[in-house]
C-alpha positions in Angstrom: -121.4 -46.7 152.2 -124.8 -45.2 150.6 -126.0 -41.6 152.0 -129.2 -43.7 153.4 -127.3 -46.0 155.2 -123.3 -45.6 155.8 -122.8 -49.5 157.2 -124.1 -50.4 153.7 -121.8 -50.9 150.8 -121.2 -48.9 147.7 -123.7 -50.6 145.3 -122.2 -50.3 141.5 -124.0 -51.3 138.6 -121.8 -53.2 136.0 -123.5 -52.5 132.7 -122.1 -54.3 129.3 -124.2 -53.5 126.3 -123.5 -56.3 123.9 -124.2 -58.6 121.0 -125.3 -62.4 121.5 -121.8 -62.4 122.6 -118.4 -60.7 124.8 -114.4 -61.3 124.5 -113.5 -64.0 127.2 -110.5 -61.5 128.0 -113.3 -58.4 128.7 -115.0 -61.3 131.2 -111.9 -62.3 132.8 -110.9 -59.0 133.3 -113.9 -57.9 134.5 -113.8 -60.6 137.2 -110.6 -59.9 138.5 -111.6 -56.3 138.4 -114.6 -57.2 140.7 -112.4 -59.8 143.0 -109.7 -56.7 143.7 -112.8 -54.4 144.8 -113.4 -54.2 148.5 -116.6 -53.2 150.5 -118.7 -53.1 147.0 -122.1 -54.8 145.8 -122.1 -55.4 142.5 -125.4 -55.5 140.2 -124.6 -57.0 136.5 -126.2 -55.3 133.8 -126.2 -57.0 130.1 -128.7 -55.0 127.3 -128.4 -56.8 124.0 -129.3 -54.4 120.8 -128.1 -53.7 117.7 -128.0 -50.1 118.5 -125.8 -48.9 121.3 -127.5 -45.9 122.6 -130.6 -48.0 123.1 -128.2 -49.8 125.2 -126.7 -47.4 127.4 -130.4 -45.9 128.5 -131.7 -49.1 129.1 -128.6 -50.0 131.2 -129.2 -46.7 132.8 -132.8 -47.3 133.7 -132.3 -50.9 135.2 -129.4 -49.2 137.4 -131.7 -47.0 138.6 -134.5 -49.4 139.7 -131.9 -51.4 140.8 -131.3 -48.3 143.5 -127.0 -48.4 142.6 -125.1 -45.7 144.0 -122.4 -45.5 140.6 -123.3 -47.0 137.3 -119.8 -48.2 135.4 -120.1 -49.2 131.6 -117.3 -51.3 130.5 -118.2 -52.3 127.0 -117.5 -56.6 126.3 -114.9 -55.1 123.8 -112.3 -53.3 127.1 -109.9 -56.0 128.6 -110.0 -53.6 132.1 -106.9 -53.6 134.6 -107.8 -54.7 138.3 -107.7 -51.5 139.5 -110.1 -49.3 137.7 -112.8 -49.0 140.1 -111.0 -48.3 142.9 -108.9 -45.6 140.8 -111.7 -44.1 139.7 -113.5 -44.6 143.1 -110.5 -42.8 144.9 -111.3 -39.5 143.1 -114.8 -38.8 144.8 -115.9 -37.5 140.8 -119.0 -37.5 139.3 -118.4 -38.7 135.6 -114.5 -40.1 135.7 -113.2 -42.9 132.6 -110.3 -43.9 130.6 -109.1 -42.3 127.6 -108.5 -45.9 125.6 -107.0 -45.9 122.2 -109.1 -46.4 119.1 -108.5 -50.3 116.8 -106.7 -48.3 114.4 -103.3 -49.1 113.5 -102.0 -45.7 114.1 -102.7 -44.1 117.8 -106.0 -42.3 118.2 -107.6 -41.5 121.4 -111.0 -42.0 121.9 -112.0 -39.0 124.3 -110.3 -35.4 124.0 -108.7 -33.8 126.7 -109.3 -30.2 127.7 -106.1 -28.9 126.8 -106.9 -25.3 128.3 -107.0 -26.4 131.7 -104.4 -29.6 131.7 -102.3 -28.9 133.9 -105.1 -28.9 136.5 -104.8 -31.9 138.2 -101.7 -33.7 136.3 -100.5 -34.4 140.1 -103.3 -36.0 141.3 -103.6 -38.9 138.8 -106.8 -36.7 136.4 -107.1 -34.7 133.6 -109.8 -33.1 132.6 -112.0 -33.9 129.1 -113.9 -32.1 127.1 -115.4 -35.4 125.4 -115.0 -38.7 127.3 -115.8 -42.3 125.6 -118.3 -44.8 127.2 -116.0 -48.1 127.0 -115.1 -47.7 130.3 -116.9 -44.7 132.6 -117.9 -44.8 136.1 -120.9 -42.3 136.7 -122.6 -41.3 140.1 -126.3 -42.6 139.5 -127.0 -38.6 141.0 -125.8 -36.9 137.6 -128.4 -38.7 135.3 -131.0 -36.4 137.7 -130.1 -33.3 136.7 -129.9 -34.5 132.8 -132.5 -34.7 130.2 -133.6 -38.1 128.5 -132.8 -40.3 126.3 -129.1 -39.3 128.1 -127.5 -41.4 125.0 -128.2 -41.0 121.1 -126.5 -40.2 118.1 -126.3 -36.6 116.7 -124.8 -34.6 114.1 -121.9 -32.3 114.0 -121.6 -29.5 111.8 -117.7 -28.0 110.9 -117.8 -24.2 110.8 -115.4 -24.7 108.3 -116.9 -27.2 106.1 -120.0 -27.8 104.6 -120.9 -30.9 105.2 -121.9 -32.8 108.5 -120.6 -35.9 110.6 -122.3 -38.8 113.2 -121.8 -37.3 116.7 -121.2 -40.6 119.1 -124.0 -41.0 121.9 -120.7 -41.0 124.1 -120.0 -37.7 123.2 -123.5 -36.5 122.8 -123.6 -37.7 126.5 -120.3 -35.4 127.4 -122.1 -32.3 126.0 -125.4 -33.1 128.3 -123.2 -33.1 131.6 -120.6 -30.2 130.4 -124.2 -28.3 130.2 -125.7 -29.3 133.4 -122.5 -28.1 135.3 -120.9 -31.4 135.1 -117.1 -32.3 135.0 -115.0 -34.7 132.7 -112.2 -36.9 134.0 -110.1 -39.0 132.4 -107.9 -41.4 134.9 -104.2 -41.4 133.6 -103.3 -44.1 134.9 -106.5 -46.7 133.8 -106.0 -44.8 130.3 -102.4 -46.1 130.4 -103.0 -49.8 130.8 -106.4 -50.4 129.5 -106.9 -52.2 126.1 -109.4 -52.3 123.5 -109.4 -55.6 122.0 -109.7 -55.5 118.4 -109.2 -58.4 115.6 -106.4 -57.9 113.2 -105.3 -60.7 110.0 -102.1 -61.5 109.5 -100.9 -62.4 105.4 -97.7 -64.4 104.3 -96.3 -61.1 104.0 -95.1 -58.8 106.1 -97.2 -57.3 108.6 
């Protein structure tokens, strides 16, 4: 259903910036993902660049001549469960994503949770970020209206109690953007649980 015409379905834009190549499991995943979605047209978006936030605005332009209602960026990295669109479809949110662990061997999220206002909607399957990572976001094609371009690039952080200065993500450069144009942040508990970030680890004669 589109606010032009409500017989028509929901068109989503499925953009996977990328290298020459993807991780069969983040295209198998993504099929099934797209076979256990109802009453959706789905436009594929590939954007092949050595620099990601190059990516993600082109992906973002083409989504937007391609006249999609919801732009989701899975990056060819994420093995998605079948369920995340119509999780994150179920919420009615502008900007909603999973919270997926960093290919570190100790746990590390990837987004940051707004921890003064948690508890807000714990019941309903949310909670709400403060920075929310790009692997695997659905965004209402209406937000990037009200933001300024290029909507992704990389930045730098100062620490108020350092003195020195560190690579702000065009993920979270693209959090701050929305967070200032009245924008919310969700991050899908559930997705978060059972999404996974597929990584490459070597294994010696030794113990691992």
């Amino acid at each position: 259903m589109t606010a032009n015409n409500p017989d028509a379905p929901i068109k989503i834009a499925i953009c996977f910036p990328s290298g020459p190549m993807v991780h069969v499991d983040f295209m198998i995943s993504t099929a099934i993902m797209m076979q256990h979605t109802p009453d959706v047209e789905f436009i594929l978006i590939n954007n092949k660049s050595p620099n990601i936030a190059v990516s993600r605005n082109a992906c973002v332009a083409m989504a937007q001549e391609a006249k999609a209602d919801y732009l989701l960026f899975i990056d060819s990295d994420m093995d998605v469960p079948p369920d995340t669109i119509t999780r994150f479809l179920s919420h009615n949110k502008d900007i909603v994503g999973a919270n997926y662990r960093r290919r570190t061997e100790k746990f590390f999220p990837t987004g940051v949770e707004d921890i003064k206002t948690s508890e807000e909607l714990v019941d309903c399957g949310l909670l709400p970020a403060v920075f929310i990572p790009t692997g695997c976001l659905l965004i209402k094609m209406s937000v990037f209206d009200h933001l300024p371009k290029p909507y992704f690039f990389f930045g730098l952080r100062e620490y108020e109690d350092k003195d020195e200065k560190a690579i702000f993500g065009e993920d979270y450069v693209f959090s701050v953007k929305a967070i200032n144009a009245g924008y919310k942040l969700w991050f899908d508990m559930a997705i978060s649980q059972k999404i996974k970030h597929i990584g490459q680890v070597s294994y010696t004669v030794g113990r691992n």
